[in-house]
N, C-alpha and C positions, 0 to 999 in steps of 0.2 A: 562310370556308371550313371546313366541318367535318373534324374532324380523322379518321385513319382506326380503325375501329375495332380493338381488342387483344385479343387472345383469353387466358383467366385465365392460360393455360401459359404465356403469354409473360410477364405481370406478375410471375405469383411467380416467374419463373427469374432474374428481375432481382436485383443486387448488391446494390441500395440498397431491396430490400423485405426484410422477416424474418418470417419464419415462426416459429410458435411451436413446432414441433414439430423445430425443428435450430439447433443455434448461430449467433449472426449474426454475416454477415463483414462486421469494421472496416474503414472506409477508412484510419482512421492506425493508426498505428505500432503494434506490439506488442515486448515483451520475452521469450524465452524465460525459462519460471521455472529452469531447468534441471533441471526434474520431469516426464519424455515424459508419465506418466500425468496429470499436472496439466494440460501442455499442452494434449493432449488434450482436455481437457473445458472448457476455459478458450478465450472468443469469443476469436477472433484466433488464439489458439492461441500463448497466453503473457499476460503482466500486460501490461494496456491500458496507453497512454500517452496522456493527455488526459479521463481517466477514473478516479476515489478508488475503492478494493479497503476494503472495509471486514474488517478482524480482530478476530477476537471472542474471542481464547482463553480456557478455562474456568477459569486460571489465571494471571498474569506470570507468563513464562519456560515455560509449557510448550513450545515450540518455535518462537513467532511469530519468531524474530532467523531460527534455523538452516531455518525456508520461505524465507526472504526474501536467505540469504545467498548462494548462488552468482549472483544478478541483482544484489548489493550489489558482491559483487569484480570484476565483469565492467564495471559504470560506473563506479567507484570510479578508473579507470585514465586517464579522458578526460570524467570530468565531476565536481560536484562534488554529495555528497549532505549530506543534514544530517536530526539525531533532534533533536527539539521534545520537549522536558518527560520524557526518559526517566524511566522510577519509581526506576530504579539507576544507580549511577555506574558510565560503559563503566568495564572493565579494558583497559588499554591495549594489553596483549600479547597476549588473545584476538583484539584488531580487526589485528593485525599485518599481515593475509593482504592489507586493502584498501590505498590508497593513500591516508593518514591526512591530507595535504596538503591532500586534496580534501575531507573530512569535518568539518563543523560540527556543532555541541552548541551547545542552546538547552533550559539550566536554571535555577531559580530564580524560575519565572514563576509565575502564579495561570493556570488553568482559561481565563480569559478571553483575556487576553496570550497563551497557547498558541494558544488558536484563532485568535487575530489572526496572530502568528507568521506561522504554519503557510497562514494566506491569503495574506498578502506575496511568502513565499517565491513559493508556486505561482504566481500572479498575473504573478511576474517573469520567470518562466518561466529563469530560471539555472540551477535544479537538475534535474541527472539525476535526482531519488530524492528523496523528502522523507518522511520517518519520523515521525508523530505519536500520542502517546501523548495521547490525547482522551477519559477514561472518563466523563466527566460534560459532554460536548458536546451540546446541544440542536439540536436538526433542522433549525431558522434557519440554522444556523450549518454544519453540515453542507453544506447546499444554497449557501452562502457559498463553502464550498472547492469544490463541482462546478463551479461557476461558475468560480470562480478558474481550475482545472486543465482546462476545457473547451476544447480548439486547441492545449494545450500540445505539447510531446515529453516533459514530466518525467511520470514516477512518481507519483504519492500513496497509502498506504499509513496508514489510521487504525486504531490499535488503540483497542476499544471493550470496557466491561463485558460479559460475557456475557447479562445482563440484558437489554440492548439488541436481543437477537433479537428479541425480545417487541413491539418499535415499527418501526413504517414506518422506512423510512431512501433519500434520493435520489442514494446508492452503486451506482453500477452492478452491482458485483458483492462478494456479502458469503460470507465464510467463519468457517465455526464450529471453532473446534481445540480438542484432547483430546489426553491423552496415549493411544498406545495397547499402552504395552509393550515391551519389547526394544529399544529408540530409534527405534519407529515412532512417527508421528504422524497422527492422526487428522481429515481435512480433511471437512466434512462441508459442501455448496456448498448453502446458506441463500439466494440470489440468484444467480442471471445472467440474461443475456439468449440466452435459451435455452429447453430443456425441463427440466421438474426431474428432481432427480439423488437417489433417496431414501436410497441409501448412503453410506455414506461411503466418501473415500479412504484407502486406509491409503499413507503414504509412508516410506519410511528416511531420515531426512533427517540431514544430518550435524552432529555438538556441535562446533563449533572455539569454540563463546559459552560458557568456563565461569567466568566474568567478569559484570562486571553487579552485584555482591553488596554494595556499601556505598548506602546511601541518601545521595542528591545533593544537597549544600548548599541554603541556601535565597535566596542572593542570586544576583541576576541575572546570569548570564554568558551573550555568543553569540560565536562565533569558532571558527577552525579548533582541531581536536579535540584534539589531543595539540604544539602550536606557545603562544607565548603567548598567555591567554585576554584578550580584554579584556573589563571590565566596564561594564554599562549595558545599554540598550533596545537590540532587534537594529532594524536598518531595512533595506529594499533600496532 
């Protein structure tokens, strides 16, 4: 029986086609960023869940913690998140605002061990939020964590060299950050699935991160953040 024929109007109005000329709408989950003007421009209309957001800031610490902070306090309440290979050691009393019970620290690893990490975690699909600081991650390995976080509900969030805008990357969606003055920050959208955006955003985002500032020992610790640390390989 031949099937009946569809006219274009009908195809592109469908859910599950995208166009390249308007944001596509996700079937899963999205997170508000707690950034309307972010939202806005961000498929889903918030940070994907089952989906790695690649961050490229032009610096550590220009503002990647305080983009990411009010979507960290808001899980941080009913699920648990965790930072893989931070470059600084949290300050305990800037992370106050989250629910510290729920948050793991995984330090002391090599480059490789982080990326591994950082697959486990997502893979397990436990975390609300997974934090990984990956500047020398190669693109195997990358396409490693899509896969991992692909049907999840958690988060993934890779911060990357800035150098790294320069190479393909299979990050759904990658962001370029700049400081831009007056405790604005400067979001400039390097990838979506979408239309391109040649501006940047400029955002107010708030400091409660002024912590961070000791470099992280070098033997291996994973466990809840601010509870006793124990020592060894992390596994899920």
């Amino acid at each position: 029986m031949a099937l009946p024929a569809l006219q274009l109007s009908e195809v592109l109005s469908r859910q599950d086609i995208w166009r390249g000329d308007r944001l596509a709408v996700r079937d899963g989950a999205a997170e508000s960023s707690g950034f309307d003007a972010l939202d806005a421009e961000l498929p889903g209309k918030g940070w994907s869940t089952g989906a790695l957001t690649e961050l490229l800031p032009t610096q550590t610490g220009v503002g990647e913690l305080a983009l990411l902070w009010p979507v960290l306090v808001r899980l941080s309440r009913s699920g648990w998140l965790a930072l893989v290979a931070p470059p600084y050691l949290p300050f305990a009393p800037a992370w106050a605002e989250l629910s510290l019970e729920h948050l793991w620290w995984v330090r002391g690893v090599s480059a490789q061990e982080a990326a591994w990490v950082t697959e486990q975690m997502l893979a397990s699909g436990a975390f609300a939020a997974v934090l990984s600081w990956l500047p020398q991650v190669e693109s195997a390995q990358m396409r490693r964590l899509q896969l991992a976080v692909e049907g999840r509900r958690s988060l993934a969030f890779v911060m990357r060299a800035p150098t790294a805008a320069r190479s393909a990357s299979p990050a759904p969606l990658r962001l370029q950050l700049a400081a831009a003055g007056a405790g604005a920050l400067s979001v400039q959208i390097l990838k979506r699935r979408g239309p391109p955006r040649p501006e940047p955003l400029l955002l107010a985002v708030p400091r409660p991160l002024r912590g961070m500032r000791l470099k992280a020992p070098h033997h291996a610790v994973a466990g809840p953040l601010f509870s006793t640390l124990r020592t060894g390989s992390f596994s899920v």
